[in-house]
MITOR-846103 format. One record per residue (C-alpha): residue number from 0; chain; residue in one letter; x negated, y, z. Coordinates in steps of 0.1 Angstrom, whole numbers, plus 5000, padded with zeros to 4 digits. Each point is the difference from the previous one (the first is absolute). Layout:
% MITOR-846103
<node num="NUM" chaine="A" residu="A" u="X" v="Y" w="Z"/>
...
//
This chain:
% MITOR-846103
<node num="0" chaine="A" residu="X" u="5142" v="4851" w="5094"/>
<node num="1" chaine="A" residu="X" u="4971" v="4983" w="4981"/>
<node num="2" chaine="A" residu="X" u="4974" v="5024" w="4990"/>
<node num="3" chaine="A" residu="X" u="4981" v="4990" w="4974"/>
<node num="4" chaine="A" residu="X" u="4963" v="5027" w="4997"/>
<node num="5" chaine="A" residu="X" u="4972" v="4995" w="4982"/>
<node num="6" chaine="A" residu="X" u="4969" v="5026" w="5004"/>
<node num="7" chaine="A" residu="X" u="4979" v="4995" w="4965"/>
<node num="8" chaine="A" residu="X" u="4965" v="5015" w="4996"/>
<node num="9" chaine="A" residu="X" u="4991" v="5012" w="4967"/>
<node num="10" chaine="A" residu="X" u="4968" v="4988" w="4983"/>
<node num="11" chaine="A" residu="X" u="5007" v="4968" w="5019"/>
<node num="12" chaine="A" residu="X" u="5036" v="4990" w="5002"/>
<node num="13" chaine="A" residu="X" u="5007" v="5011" w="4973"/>
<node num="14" chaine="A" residu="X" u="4982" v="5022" w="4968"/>
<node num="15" chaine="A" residu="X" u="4972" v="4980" w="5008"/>
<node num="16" chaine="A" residu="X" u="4967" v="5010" w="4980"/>
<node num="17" chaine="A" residu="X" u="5017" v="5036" w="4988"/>
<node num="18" chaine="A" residu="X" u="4972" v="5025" w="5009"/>
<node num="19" chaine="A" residu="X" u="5027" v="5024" w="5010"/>
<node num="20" chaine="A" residu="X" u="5018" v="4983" w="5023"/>
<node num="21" chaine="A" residu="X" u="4971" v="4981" w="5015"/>
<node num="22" chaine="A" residu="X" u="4985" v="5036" w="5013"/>
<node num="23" chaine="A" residu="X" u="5032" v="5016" w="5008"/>
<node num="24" chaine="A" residu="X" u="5010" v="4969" w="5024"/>
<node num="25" chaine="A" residu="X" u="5038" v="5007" w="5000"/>
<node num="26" chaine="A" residu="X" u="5026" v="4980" w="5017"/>
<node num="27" chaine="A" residu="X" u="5033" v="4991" w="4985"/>
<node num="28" chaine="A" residu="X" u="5026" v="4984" w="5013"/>
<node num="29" chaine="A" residu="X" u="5028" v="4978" w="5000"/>
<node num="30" chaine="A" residu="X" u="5029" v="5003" w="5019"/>
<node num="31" chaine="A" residu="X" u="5036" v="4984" w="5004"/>
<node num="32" chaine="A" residu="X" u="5027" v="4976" w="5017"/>
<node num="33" chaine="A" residu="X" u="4990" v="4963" w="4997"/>
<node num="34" chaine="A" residu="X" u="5036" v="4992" w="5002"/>
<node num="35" chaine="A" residu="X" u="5012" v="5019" w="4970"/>
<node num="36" chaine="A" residu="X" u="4965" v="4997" w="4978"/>
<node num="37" chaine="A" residu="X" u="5003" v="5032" w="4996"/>
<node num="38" chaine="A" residu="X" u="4969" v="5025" w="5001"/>
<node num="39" chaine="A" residu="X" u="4981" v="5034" w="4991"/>
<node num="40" chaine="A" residu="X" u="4970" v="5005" w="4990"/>
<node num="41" chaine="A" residu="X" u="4974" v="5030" w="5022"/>
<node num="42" chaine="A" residu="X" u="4977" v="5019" w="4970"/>
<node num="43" chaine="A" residu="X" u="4998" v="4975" w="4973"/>
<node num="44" chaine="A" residu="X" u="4969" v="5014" w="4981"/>
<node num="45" chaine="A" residu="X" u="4972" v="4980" w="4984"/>
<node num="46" chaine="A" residu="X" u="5018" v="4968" w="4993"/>
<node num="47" chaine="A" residu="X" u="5040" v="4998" w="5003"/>
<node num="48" chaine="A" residu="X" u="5003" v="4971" w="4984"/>
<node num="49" chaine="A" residu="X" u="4978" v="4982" w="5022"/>
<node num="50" chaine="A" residu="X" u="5020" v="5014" w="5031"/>
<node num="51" chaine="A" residu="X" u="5034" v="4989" w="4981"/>
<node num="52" chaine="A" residu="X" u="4986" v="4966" w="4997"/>
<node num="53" chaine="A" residu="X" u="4986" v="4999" w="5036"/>
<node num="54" chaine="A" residu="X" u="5034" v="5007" w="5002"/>
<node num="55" chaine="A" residu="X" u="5020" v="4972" w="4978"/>
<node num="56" chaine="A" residu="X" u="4976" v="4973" w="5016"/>
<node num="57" chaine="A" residu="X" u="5020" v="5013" w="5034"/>
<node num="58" chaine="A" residu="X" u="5028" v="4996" w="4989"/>
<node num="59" chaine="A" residu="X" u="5009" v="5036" w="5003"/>
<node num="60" chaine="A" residu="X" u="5016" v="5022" w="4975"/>
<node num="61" chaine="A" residu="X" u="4991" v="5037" w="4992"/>
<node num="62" chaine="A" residu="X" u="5028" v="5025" w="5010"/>
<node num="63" chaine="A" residu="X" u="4981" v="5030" w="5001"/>
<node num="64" chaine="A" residu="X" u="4964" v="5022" w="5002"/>
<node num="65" chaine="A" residu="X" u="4993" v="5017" w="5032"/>
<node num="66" chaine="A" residu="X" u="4969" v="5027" w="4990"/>
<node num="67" chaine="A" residu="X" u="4986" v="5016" w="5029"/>
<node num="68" chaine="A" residu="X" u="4990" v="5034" w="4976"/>
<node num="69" chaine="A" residu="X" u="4991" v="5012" w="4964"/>
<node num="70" chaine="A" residu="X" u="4961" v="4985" w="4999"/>
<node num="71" chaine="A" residu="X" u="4988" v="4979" w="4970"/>
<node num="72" chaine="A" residu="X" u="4986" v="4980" w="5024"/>
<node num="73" chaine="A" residu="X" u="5032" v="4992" w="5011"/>
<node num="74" chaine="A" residu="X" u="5025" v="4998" w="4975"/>
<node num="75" chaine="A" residu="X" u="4981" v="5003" w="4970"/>
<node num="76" chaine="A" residu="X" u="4987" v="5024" w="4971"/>
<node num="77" chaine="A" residu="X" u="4966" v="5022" w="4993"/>
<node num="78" chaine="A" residu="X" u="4971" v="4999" w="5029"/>
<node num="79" chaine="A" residu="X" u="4966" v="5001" w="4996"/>
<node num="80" chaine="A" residu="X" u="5001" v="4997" w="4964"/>
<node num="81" chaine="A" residu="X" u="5018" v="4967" w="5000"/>
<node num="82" chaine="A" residu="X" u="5034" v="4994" w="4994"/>
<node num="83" chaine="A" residu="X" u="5021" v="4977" w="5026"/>
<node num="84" chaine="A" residu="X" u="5029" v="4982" w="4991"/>
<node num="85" chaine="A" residu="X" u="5024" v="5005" w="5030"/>
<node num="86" chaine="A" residu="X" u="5036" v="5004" w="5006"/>
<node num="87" chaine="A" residu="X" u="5009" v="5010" w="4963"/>
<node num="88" chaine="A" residu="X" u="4987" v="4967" w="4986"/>
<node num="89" chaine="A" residu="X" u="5018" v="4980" w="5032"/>
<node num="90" chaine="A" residu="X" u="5035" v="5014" w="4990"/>
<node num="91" chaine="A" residu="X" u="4995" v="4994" w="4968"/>
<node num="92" chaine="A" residu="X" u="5003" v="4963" w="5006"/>
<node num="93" chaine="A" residu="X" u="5022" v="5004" w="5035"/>
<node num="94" chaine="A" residu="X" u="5019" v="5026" w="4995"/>
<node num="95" chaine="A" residu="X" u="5007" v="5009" w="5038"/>
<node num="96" chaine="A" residu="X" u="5002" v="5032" w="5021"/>
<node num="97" chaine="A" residu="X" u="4968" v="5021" w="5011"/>
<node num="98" chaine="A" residu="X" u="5012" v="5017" w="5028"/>
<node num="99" chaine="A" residu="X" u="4980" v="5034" w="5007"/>
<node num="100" chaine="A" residu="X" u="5002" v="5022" w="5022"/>
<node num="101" chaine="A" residu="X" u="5016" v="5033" w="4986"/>
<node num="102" chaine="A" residu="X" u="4973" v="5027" w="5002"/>
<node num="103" chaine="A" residu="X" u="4976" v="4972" w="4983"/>
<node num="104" chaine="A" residu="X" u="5023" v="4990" w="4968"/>
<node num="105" chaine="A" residu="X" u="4990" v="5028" w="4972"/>
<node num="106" chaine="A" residu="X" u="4963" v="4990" w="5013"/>
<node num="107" chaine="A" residu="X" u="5008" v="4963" w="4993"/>
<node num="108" chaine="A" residu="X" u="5018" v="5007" w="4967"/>
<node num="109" chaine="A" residu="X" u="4968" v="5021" w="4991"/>
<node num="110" chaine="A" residu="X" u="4974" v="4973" w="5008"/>
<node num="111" chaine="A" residu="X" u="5018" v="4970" w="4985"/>
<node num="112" chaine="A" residu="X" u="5016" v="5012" w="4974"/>
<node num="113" chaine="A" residu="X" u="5033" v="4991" w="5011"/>
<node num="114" chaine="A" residu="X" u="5033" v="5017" w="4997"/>
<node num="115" chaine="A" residu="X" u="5017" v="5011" w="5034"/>
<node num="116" chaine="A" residu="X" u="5027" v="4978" w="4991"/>
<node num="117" chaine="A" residu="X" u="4977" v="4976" w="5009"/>
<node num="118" chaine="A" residu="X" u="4996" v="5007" w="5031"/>
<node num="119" chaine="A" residu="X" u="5020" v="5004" w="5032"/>
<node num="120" chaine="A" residu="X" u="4991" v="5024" w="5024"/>
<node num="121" chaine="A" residu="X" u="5010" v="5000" w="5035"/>
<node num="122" chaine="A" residu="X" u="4998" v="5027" w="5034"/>
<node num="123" chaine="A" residu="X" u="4983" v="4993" w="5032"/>
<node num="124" chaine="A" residu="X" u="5012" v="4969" w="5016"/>
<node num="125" chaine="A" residu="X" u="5023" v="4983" w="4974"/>
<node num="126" chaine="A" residu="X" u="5002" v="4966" w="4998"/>
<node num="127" chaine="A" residu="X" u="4997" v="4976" w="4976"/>
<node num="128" chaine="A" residu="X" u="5016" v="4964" w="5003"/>
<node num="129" chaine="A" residu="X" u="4979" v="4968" w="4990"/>
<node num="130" chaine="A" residu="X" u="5026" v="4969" w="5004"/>
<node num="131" chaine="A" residu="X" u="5001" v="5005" w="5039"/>
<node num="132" chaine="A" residu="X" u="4971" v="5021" w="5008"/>
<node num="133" chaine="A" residu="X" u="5004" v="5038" w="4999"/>
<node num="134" chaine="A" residu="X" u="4970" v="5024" w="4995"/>
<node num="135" chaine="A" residu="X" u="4999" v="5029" w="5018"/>
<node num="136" chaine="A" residu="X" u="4982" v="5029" w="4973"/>
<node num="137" chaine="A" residu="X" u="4981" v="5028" w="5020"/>
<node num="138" chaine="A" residu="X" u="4988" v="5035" w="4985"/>
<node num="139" chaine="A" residu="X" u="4963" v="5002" w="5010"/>
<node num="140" chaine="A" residu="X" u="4991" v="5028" w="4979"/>
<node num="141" chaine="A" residu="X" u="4960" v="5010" w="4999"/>
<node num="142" chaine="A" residu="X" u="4981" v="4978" w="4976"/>
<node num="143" chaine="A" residu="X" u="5024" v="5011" w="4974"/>
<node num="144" chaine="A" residu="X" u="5036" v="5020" w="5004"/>
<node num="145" chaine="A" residu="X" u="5024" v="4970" w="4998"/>
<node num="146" chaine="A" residu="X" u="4975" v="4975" w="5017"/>
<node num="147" chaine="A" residu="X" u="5021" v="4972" w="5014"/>
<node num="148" chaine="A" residu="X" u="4994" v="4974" w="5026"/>
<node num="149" chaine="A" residu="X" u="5027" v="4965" w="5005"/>
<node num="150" chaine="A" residu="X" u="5007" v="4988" w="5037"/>
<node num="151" chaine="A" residu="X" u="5011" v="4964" w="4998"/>
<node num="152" chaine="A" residu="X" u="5018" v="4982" w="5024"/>
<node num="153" chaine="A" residu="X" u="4990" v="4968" w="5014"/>
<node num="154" chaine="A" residu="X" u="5008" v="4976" w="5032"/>
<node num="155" chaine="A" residu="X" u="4965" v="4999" w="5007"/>
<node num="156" chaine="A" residu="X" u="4988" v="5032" w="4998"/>
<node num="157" chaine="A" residu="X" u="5007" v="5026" w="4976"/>
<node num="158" chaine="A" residu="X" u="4979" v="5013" w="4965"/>
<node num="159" chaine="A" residu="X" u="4988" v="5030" w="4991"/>
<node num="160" chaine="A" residu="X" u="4990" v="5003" w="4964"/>
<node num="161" chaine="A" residu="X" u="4980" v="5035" w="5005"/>
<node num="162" chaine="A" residu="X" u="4991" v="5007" w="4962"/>
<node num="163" chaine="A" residu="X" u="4969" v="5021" w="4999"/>
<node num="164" chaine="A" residu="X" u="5019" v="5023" w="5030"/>
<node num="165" chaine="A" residu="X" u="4978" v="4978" w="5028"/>
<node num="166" chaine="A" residu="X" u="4971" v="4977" w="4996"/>
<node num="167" chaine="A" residu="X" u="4988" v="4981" w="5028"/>
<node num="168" chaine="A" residu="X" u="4972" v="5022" w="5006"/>
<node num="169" chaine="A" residu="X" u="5007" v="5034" w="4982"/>
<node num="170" chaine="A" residu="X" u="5030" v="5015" w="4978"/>
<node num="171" chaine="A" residu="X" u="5005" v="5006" w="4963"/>
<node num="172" chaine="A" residu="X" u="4980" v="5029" w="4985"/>
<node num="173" chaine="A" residu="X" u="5015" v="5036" w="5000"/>
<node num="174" chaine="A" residu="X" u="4980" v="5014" w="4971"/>
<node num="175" chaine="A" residu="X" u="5026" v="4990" w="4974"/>
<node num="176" chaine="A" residu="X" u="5023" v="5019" w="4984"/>
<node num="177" chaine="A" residu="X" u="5028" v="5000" w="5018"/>
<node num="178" chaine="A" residu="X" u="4985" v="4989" w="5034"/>
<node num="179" chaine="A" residu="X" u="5006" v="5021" w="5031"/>
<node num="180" chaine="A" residu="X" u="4977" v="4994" w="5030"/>
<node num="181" chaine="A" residu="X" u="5023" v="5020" w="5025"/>
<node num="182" chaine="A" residu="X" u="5029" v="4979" w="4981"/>
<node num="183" chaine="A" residu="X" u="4976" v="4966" w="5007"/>
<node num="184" chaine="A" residu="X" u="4994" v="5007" w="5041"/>
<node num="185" chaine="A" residu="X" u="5042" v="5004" w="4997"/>
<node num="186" chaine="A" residu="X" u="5006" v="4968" w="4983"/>
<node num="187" chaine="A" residu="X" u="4971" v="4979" w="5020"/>
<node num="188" chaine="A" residu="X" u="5019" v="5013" w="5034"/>
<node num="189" chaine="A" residu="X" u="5033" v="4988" w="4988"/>
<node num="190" chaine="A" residu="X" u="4982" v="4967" w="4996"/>
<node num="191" chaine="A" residu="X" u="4985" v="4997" w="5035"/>
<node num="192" chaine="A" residu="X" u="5037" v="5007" w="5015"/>
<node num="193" chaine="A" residu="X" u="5010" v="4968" w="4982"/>
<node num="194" chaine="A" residu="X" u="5020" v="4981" w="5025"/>
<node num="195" chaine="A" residu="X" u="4990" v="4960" w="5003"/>
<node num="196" chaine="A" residu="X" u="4965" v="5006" w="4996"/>
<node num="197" chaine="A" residu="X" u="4997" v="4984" w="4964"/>
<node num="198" chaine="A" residu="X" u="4973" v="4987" w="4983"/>
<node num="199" chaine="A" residu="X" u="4982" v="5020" w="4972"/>
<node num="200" chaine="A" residu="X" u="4994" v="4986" w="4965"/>
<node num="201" chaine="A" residu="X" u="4985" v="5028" w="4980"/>
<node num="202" chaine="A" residu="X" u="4998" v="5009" w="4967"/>
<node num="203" chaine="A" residu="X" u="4963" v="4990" w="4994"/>
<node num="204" chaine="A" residu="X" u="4973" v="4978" w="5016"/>
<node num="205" chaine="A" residu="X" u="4979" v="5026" w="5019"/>
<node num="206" chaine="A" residu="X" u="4990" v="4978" w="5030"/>
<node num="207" chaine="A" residu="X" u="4993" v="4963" w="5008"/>
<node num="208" chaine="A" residu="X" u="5031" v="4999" w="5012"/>
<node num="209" chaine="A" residu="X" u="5031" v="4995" w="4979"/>
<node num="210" chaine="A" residu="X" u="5027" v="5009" w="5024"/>
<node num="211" chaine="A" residu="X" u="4999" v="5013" w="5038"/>
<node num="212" chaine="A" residu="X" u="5024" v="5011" w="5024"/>
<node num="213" chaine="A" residu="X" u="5014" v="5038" w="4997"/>
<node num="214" chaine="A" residu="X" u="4987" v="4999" w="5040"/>
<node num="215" chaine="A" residu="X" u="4967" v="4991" w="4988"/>
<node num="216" chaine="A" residu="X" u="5004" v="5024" w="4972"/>
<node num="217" chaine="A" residu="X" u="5006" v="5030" w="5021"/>
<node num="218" chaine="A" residu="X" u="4972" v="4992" w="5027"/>
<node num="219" chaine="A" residu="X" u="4968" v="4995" w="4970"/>
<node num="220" chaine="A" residu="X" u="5008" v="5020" w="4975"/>
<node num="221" chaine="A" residu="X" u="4984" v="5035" w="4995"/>
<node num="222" chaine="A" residu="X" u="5031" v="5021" w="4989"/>
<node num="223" chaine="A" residu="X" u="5018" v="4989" w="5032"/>
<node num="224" chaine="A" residu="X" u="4974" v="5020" w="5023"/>
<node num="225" chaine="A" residu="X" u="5010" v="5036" w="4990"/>
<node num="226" chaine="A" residu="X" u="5024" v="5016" w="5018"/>
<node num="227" chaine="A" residu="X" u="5013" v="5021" w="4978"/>
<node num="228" chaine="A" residu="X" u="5006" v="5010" w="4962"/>
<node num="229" chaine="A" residu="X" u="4977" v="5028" w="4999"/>
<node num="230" chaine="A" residu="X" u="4972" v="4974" w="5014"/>
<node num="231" chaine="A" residu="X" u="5017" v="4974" w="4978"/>
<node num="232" chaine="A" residu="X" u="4992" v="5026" w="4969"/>
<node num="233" chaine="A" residu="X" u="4966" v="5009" w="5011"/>
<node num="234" chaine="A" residu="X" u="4986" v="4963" w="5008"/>
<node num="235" chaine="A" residu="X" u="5018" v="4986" w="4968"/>
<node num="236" chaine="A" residu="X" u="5010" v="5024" w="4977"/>
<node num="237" chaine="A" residu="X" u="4983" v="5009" w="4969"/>
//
């Protein structure tokens, strides 16, 4: 199998110069099977068009949107009083599947002003097939109610695109509508009982470090030295 990942910071990579994206530091990615060309694109807020060019001077070719959850910051629309051109404006050049997860999709619809025919919303570990490589879709509900993260293989190690479910040091916010914090501890367990011991890319640049080990994960970060949900609730819940 020949992976092909790219891990792109926005502000920098990509949207450079947007106020928005600069202070929001989000990661997007780019995912797919070198042998096909074929890839997806992680939360393509901000800039598509840059990412589908990043893209093109690959050689790859868009097959589909992979959003993490609803969030403007992540697949477009209304935040902070600016409007961000997202997955709506990507499909409306590529029109390609955004795969969901399916407690997240009326969110999505909501936020981007797409219809649900739009989107295609999947349970708790489905796959989806890119050329060769097949990503495995996990439930991680907590930071919103269909909050999804993608485990992908690879020879030398395997990815874990966390979303805003797990940072590198800390977790995504509870406080939102829709988040759960007894829901969150559930979700970041199911994580740390990952087989393989993959290596986190998260959803946003919160540390120095891009990526790190789900080993090195579990033994610095904060919200994996509770024991329990009700401490999980009490430390981190708002």
């Amino acid at each position: 199998m020949g992976l092909y990942f790219r891990q792109l910071l926005s502000g920098q990579d990509y949207a450079a110069g947007d106020p928005v994206a600069t202070q929001m530091v989000n990661f997007s990615y780019l995912i797919g099977d070198t042998e096909s060309r074929e890839a997806v694109v992680v939360d393509p807020a901000y800039s598509p068009g840059e990412l589908l060019a990043a893209l093109d001077a690959d050689g790859m070719r868009l097959t589909g949107v992979l959003a993490t959850h609803h969030h403007p910051d992540h697949v477009g629309g209304s935040m902070m009083g600016f409007d961000l051109v997202g997955v709506a404006d990507l499909i409306g050049s590529h029109p390609v599947p955004i795969h969901v997860q399916r407690a997240e999709a009326d969110y999505v619809t909501r936020v981007t002003g797409l219809s649900a025919t739009d989107l295609t919303p999947h349970d708790h570990d489905d796959v989806v097939e890119v050329g060769a490589v097949r990503i495995r879709l996990l439930h991680t509900p907590g930071h919103t109610p269909g909050s999804q993260c993608f485990l992908v293989p690879d020879p030398d190690g395997d990815k874990l695109v966390a979303g805003d479910t797990l940072f590198l040091q800390g977790c995504g916010r509870t406080d939102f509508p829709g988040g759960d914090a007894t829901q969150m501890y559930h979700s970041l367990q199911q994580l740390a009982s990952l087989q393989g011991d993959p290596t986190v890319y998260p959803g946003h640049r919160y540390s120095k470090a891009p990526s790190a080990p789900l080993s090195d994960v579990r033994q610095s970060n904060a919200v994996y030295r509770v024991g329990s949900a009700e401490q999980f609730v009490s430390a981190f819940g708002s």
